[in-house]
HTML snippet that shows the backbone in 3Dmol.js (N, CA, C, O; Angstrom):
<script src="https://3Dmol.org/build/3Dmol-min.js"></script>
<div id="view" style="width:600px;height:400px;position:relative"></div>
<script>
const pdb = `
ATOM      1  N   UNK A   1       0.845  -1.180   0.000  1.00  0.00           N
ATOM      2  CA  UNK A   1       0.000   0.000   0.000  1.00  0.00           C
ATOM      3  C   UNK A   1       0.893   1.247   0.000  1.00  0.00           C
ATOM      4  O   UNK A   1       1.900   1.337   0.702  1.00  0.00           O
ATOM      5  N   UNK A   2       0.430   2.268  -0.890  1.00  0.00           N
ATOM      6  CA  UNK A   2       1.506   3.382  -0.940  1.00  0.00           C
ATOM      7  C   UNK A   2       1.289   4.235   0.212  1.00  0.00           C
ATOM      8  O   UNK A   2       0.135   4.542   0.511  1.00  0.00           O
ATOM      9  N   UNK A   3       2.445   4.719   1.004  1.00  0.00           N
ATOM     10  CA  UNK A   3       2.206   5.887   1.777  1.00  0.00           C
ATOM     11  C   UNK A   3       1.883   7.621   1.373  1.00  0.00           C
ATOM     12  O   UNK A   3       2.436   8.222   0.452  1.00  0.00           O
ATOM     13  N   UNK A   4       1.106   8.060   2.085  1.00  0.00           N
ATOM     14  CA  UNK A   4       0.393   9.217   1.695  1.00  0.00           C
ATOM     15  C   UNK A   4       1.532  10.552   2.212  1.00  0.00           C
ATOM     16  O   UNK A   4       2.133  10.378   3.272  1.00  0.00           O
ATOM     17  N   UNK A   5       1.693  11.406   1.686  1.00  0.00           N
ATOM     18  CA  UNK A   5       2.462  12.253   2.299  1.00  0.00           C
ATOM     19  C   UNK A   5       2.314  12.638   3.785  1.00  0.00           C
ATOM     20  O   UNK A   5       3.184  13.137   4.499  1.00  0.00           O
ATOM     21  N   UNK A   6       0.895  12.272   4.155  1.00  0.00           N
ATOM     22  CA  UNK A   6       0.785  13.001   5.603  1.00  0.00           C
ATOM     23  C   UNK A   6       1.360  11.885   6.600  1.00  0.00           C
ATOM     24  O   UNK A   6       1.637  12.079   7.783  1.00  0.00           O
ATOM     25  N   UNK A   7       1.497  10.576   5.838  1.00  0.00           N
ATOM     26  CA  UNK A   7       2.076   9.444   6.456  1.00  0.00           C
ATOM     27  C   UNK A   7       3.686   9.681   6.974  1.00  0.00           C
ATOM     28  O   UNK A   7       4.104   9.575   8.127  1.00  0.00           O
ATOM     29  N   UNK A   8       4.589  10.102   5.526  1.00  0.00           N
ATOM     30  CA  UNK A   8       5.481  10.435   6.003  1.00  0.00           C
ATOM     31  C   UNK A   8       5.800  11.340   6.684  1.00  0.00           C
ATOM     32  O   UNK A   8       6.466  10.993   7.660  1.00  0.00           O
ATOM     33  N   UNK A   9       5.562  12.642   6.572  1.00  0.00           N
ATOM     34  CA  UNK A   9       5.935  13.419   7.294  1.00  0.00           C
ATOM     35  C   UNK A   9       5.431  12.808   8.548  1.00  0.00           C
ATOM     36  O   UNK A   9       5.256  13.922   9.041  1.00  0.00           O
ATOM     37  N   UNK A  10       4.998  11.913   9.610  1.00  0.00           N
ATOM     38  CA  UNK A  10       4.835  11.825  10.316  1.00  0.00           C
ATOM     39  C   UNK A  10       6.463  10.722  10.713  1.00  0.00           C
ATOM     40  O   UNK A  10       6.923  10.507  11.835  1.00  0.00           O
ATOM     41  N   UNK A  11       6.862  10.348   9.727  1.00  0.00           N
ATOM     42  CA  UNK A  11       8.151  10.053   9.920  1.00  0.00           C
ATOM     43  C   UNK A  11       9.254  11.042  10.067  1.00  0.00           C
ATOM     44  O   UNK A  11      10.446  10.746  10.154  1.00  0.00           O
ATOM     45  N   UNK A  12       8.806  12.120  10.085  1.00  0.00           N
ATOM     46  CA  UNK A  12       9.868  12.736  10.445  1.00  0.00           C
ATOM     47  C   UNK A  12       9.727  13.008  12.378  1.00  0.00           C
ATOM     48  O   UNK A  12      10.703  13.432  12.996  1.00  0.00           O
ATOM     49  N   UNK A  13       9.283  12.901  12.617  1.00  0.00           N
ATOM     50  CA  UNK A  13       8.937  12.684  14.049  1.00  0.00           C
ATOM     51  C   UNK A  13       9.288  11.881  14.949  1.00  0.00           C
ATOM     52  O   UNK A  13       9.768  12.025  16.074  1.00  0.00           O
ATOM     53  N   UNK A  14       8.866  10.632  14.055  1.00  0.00           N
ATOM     54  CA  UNK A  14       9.736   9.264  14.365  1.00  0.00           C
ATOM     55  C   UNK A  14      11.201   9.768  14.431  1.00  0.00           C
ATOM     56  O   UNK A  14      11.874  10.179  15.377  1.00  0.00           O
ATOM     57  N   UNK A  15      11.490   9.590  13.026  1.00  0.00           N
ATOM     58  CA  UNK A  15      12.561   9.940  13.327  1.00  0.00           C
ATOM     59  C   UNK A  15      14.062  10.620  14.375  1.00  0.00           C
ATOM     60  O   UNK A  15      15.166  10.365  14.856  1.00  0.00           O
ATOM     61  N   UNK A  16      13.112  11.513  14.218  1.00  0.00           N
ATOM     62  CA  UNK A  16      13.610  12.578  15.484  1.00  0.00           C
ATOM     63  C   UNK A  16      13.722  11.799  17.138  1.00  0.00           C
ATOM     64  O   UNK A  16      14.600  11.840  17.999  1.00  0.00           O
ATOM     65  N   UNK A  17      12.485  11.158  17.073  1.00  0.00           N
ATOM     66  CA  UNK A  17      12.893  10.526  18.495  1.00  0.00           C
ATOM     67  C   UNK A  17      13.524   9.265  18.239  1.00  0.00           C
ATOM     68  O   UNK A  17      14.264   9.129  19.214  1.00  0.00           O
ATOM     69  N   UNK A  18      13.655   8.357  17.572  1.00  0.00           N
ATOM     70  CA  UNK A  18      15.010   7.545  16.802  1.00  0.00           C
ATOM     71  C   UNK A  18      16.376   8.237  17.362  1.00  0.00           C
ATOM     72  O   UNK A  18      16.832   7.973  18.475  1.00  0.00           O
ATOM     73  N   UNK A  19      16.876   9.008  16.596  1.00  0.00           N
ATOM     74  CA  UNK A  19      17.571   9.758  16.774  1.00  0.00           C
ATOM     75  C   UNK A  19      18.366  10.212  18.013  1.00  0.00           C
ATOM     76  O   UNK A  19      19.571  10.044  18.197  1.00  0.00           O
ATOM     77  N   UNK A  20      17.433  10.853  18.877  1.00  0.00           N
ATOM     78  CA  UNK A  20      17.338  11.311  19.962  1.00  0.00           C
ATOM     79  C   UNK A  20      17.713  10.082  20.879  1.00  0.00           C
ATOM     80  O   UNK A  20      18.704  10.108  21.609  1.00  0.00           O
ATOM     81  N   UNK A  21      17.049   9.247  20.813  1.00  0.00           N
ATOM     82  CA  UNK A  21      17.052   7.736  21.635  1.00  0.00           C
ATOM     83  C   UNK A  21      18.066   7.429  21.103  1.00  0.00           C
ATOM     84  O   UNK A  21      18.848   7.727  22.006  1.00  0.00           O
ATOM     85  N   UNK A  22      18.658   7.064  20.333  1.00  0.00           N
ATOM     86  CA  UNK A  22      19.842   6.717  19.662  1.00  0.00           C
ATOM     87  C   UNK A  22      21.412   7.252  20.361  1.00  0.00           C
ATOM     88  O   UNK A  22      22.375   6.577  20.725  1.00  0.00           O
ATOM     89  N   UNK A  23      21.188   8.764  20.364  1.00  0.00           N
ATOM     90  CA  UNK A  23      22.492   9.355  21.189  1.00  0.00           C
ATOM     91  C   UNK A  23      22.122   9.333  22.608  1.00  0.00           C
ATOM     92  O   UNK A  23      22.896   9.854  23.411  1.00  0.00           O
ATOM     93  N   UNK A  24      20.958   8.754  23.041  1.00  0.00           N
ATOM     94  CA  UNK A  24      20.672   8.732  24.781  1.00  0.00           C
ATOM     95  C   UNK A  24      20.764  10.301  25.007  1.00  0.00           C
ATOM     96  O   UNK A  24      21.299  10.725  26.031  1.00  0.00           O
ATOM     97  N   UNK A  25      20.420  10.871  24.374  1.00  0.00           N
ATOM     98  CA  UNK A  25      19.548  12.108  24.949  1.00  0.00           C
ATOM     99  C   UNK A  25      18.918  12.040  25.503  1.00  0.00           C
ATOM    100  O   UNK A  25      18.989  10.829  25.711  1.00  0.00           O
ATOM    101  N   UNK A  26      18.048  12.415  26.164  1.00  0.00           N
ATOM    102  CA  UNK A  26      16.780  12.656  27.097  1.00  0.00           C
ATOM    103  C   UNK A  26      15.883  13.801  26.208  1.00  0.00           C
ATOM    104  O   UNK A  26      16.558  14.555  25.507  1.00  0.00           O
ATOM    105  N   UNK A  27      14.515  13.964  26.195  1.00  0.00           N
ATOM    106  CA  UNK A  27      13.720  14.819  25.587  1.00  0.00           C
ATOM    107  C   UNK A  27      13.990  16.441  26.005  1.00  0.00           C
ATOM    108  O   UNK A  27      13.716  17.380  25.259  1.00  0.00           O
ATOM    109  N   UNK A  28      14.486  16.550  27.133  1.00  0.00           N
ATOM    110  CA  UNK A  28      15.023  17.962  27.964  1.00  0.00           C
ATOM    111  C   UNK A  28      16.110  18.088  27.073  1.00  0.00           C
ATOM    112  O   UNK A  28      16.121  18.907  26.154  1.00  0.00           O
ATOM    113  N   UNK A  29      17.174  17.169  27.359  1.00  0.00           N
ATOM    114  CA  UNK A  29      18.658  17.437  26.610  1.00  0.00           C
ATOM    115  C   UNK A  29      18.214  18.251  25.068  1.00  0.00           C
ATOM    116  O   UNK A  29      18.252  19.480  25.010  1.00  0.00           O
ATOM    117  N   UNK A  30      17.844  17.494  23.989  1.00  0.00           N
ATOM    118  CA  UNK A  30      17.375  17.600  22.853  1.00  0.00           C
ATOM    119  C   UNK A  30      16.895  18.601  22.449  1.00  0.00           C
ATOM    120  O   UNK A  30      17.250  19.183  21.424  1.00  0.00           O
ATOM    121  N   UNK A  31      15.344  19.201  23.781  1.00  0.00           N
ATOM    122  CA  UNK A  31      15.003  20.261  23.800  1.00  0.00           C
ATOM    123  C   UNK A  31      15.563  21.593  24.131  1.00  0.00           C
ATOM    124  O   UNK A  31      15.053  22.477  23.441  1.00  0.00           O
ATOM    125  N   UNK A  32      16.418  21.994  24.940  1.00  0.00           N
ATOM    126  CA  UNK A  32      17.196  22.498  25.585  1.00  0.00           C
ATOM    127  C   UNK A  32      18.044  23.044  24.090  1.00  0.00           C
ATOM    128  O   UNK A  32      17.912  24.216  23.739  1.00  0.00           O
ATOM    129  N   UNK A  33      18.799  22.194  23.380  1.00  0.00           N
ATOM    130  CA  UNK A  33      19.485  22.100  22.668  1.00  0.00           C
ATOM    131  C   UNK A  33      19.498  22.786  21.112  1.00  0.00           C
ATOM    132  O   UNK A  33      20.363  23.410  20.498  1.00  0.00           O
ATOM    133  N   UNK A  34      17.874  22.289  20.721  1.00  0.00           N
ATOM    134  CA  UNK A  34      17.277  23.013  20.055  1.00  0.00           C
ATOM    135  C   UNK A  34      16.364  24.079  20.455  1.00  0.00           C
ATOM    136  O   UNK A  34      15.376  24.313  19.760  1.00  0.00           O
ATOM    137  N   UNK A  35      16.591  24.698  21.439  1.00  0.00           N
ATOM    138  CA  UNK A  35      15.823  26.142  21.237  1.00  0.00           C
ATOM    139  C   UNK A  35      14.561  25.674  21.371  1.00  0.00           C
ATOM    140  O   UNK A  35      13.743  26.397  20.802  1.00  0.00           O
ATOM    141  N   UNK A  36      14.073  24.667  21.950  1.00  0.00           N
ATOM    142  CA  UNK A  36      12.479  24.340  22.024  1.00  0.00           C
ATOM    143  C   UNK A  36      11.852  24.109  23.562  1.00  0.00           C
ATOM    144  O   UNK A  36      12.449  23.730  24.569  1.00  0.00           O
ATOM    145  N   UNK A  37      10.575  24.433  23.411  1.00  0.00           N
ATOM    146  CA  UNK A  37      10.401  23.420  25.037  1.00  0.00           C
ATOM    147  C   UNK A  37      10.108  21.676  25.132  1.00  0.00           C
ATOM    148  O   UNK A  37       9.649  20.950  24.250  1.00  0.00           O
ATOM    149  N   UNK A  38      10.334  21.490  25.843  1.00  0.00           N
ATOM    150  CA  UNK A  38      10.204  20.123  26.217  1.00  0.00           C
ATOM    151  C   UNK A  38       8.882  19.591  25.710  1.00  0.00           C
ATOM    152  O   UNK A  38       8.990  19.055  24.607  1.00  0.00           O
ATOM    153  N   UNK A  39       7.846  19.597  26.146  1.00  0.00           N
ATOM    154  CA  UNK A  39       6.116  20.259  25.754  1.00  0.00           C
ATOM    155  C   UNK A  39       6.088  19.969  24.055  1.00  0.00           C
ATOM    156  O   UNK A  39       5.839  18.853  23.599  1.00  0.00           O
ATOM    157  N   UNK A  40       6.392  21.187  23.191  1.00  0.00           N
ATOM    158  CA  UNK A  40       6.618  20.834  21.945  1.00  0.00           C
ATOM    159  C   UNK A  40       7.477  20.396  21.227  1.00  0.00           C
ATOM    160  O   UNK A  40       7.338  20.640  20.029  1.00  0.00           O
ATOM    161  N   UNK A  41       8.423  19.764  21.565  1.00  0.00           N
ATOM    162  CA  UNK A  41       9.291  18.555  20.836  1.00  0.00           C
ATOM    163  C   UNK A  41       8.455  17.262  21.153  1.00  0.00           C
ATOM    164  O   UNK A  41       8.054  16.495  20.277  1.00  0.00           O
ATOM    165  N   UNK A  42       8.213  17.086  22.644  1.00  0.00           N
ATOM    166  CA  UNK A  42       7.341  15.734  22.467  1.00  0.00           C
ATOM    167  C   UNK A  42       5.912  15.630  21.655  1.00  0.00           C
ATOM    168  O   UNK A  42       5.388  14.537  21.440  1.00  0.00           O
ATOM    169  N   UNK A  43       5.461  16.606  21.320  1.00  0.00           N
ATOM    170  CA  UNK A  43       4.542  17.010  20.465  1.00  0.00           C
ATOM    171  C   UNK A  43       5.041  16.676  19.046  1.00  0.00           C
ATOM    172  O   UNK A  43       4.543  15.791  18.350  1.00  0.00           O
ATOM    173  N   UNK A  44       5.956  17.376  18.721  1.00  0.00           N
ATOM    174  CA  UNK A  44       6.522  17.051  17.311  1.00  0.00           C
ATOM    175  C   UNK A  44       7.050  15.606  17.326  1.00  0.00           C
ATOM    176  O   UNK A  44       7.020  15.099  16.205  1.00  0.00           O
ATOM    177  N   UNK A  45       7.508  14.840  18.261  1.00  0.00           N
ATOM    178  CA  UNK A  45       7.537  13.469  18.030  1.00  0.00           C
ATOM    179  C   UNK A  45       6.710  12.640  17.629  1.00  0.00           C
ATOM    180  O   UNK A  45       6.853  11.882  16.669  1.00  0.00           O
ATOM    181  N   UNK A  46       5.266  12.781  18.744  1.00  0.00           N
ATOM    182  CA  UNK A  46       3.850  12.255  18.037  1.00  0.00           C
ATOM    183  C   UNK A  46       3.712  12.593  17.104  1.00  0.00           C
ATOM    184  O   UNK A  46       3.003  11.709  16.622  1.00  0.00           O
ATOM    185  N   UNK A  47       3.911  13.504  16.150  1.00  0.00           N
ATOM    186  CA  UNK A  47       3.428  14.208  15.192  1.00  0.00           C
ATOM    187  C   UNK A  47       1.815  15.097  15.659  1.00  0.00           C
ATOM    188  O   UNK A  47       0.818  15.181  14.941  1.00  0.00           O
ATOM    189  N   UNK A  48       1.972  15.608  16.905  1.00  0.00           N
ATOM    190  CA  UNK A  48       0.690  16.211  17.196  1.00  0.00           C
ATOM    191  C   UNK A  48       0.747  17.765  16.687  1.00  0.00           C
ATOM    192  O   UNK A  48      -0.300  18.400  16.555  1.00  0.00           O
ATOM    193  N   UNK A  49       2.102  18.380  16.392  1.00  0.00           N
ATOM    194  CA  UNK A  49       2.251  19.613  16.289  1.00  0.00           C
ATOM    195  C   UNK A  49       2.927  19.847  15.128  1.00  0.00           C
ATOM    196  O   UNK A  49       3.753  19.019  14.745  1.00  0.00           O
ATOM    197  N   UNK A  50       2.618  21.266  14.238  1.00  0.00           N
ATOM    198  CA  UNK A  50       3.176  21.542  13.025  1.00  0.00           C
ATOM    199  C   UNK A  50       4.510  21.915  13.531  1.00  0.00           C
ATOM    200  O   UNK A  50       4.779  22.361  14.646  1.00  0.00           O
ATOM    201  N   UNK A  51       5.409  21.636  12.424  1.00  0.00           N
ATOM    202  CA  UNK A  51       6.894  21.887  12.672  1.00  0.00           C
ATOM    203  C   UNK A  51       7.262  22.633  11.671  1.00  0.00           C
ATOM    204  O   UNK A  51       7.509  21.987  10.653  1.00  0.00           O
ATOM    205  N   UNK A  52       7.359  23.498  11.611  1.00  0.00           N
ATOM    206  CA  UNK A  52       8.557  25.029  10.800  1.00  0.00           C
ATOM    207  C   UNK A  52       9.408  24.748  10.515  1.00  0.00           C
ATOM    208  O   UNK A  52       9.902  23.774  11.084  1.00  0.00           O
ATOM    209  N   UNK A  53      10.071  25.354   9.546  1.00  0.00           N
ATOM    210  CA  UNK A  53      11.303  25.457   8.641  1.00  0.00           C
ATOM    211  C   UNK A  53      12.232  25.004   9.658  1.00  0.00           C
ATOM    212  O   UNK A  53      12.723  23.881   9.768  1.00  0.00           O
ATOM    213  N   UNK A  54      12.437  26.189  10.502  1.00  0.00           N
ATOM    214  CA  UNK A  54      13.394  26.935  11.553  1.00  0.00           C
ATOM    215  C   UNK A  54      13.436  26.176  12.367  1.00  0.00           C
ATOM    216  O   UNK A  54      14.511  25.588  12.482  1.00  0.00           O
ATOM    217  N   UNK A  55      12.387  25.835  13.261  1.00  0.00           N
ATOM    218  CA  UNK A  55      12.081  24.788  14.294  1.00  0.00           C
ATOM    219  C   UNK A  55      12.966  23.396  13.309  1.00  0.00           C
ATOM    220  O   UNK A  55      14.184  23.323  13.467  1.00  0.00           O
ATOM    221  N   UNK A  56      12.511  22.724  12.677  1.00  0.00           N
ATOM    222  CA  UNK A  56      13.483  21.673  11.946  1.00  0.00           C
ATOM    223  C   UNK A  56      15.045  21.846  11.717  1.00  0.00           C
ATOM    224  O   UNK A  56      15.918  20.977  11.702  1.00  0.00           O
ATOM    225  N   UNK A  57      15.120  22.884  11.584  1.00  0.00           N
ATOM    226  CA  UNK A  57      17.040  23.365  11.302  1.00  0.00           C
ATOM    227  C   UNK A  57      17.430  23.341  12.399  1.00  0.00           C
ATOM    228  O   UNK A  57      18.585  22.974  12.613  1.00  0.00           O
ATOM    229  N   UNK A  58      16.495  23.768  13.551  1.00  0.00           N
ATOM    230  CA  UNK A  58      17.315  23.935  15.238  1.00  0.00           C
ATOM    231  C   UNK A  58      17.636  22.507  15.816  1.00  0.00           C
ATOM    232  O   UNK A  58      18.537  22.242  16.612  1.00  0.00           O
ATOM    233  N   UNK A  59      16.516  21.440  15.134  1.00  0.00           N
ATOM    234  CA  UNK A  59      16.679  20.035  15.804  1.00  0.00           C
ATOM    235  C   UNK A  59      17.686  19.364  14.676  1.00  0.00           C
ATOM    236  O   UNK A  59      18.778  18.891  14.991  1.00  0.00           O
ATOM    237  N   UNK A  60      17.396  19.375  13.897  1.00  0.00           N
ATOM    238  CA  UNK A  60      18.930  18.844  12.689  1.00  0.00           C
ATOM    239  C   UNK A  60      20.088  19.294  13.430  1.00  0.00           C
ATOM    240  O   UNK A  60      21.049  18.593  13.749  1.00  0.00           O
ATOM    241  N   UNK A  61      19.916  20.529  13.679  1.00  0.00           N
ATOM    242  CA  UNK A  61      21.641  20.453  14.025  1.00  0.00           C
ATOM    243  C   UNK A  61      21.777  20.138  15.125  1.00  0.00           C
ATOM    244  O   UNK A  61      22.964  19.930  15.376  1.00  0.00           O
ATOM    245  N   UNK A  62      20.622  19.876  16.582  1.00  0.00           N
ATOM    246  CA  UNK A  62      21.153  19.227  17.502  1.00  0.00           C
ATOM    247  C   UNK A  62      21.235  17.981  17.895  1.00  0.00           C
ATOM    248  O   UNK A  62      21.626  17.496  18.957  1.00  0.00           O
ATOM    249  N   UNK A  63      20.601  17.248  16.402  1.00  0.00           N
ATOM    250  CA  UNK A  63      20.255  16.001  16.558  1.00  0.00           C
ATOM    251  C   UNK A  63      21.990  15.620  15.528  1.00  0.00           C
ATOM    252  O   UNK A  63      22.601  14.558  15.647  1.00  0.00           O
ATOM    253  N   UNK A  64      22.301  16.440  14.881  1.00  0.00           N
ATOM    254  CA  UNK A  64      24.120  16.484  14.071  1.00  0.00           C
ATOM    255  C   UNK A  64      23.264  15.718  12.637  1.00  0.00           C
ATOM    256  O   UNK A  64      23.834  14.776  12.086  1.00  0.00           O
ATOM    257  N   UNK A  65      22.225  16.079  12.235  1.00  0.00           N
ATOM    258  CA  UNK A  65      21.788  15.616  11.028  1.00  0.00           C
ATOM    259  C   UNK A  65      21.472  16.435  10.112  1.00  0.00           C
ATOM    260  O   UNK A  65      21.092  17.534  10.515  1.00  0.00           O
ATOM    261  N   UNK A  66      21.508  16.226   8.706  1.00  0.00           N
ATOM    262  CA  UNK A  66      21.219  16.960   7.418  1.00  0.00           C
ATOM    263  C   UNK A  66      20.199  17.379   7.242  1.00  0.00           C
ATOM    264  O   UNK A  66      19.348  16.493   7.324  1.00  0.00           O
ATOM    265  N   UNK A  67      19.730  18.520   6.985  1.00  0.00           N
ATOM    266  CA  UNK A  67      18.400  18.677   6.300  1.00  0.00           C
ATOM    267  C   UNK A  67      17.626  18.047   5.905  1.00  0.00           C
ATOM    268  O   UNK A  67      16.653  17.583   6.500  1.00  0.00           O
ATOM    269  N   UNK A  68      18.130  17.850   4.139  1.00  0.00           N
ATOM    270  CA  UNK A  68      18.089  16.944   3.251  1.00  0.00           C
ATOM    271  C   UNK A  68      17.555  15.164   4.154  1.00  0.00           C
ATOM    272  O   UNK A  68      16.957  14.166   3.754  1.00  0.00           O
ATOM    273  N   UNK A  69      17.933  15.410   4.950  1.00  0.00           N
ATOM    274  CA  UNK A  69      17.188  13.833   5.463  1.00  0.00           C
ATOM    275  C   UNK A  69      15.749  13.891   5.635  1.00  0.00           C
ATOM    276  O   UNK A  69      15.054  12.911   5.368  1.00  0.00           O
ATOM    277  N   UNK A  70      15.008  15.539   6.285  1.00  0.00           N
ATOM    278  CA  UNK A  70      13.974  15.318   6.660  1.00  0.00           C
ATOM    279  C   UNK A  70      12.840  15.230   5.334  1.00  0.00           C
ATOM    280  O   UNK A  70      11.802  14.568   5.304  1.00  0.00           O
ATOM    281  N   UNK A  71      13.406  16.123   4.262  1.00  0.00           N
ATOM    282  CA  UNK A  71      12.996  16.179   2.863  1.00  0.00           C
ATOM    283  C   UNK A  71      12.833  15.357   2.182  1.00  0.00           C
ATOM    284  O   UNK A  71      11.779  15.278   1.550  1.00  0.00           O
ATOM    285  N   UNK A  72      13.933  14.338   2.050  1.00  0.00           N
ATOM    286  CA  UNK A  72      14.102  13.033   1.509  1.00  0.00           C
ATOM    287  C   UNK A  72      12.814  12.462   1.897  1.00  0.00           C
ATOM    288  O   UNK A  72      12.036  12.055   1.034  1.00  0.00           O
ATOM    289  N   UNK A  73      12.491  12.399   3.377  1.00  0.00           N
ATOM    290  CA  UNK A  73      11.189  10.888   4.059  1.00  0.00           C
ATOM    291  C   UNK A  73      10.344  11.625   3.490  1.00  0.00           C
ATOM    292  O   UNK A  73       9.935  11.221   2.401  1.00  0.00           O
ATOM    293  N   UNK A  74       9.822  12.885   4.003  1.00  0.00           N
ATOM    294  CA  UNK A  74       8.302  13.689   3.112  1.00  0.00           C
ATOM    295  C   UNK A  74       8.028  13.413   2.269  1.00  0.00           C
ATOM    296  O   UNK A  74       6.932  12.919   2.001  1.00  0.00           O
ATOM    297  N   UNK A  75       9.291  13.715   1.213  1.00  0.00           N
ATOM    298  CA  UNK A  75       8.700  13.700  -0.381  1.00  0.00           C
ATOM    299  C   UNK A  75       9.095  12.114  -0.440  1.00  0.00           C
ATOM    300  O   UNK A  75       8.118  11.528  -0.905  1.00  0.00           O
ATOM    301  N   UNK A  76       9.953  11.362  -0.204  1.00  0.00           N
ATOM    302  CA  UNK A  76      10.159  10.422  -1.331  1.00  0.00           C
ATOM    303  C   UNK A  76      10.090   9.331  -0.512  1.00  0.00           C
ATOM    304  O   UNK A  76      10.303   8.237  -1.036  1.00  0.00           O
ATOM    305  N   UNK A  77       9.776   9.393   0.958  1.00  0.00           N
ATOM    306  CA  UNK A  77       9.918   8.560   2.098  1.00  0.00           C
ATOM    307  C   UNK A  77      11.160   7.599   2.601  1.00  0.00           C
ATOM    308  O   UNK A  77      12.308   7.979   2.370  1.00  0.00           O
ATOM    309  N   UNK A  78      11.049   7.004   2.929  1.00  0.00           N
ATOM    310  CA  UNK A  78      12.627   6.311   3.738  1.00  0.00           C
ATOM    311  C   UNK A  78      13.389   5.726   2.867  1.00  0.00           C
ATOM    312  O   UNK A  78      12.537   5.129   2.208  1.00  0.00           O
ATOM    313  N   UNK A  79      14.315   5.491   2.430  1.00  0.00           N
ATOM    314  CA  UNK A  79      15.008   4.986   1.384  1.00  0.00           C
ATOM    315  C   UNK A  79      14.803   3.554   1.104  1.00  0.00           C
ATOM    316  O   UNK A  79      14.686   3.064  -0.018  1.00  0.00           O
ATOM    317  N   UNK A  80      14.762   2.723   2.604  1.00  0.00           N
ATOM    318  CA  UNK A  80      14.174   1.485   2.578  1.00  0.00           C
ATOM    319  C   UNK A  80      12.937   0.874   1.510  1.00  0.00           C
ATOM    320  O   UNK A  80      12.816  -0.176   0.879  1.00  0.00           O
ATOM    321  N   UNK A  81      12.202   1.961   1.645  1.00  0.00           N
ATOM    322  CA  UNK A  81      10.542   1.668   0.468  1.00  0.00           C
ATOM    323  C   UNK A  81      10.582   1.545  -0.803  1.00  0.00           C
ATOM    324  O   UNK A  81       9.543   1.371  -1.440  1.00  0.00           O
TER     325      UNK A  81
END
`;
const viewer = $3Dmol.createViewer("view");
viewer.addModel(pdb, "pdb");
viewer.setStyle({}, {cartoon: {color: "spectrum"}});
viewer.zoomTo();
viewer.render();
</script>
């Protein structure tokens, strides 16, 4: 079954807490890090909250990841598919 765009972008969320869990961050650390509150990063993990340009560039770079990664899952989804 094909995924719908609103599917992926909800991988970018995933992602992010992947990520995050991955370097044993904590959701504070992460948040803290990127310029966010705690509150709405775990929000943007569920995918309960819209995420901004800006807001995405602040967690890429504290998550030490590319842009281009979050773009890639949206439009064209995980490379795996």
């Amino acid at each position: 079954m094909a995924r719908t765009p609103a599917d992926r972008l909800h991988d970018v969320g995933e992602f992010i807490r992947h990520q995050r869990e991955n370097a044993q961050q904590s959701i504070r650390d992460l948040a803290r890090a990127a310029g966010v509150s705690n509150p709405y990063l775990s929000q943007i993990e569920r995918d309960v909250s819209r995420l901004p340009i800006g807001v995405l560039k602040q967690i890429a770079d504290a998550l030490g990841v590319h842009m281009n990664w979050f773009f890639r899952t949206a439009v064209q989804g995980p490379a795996d598919e």
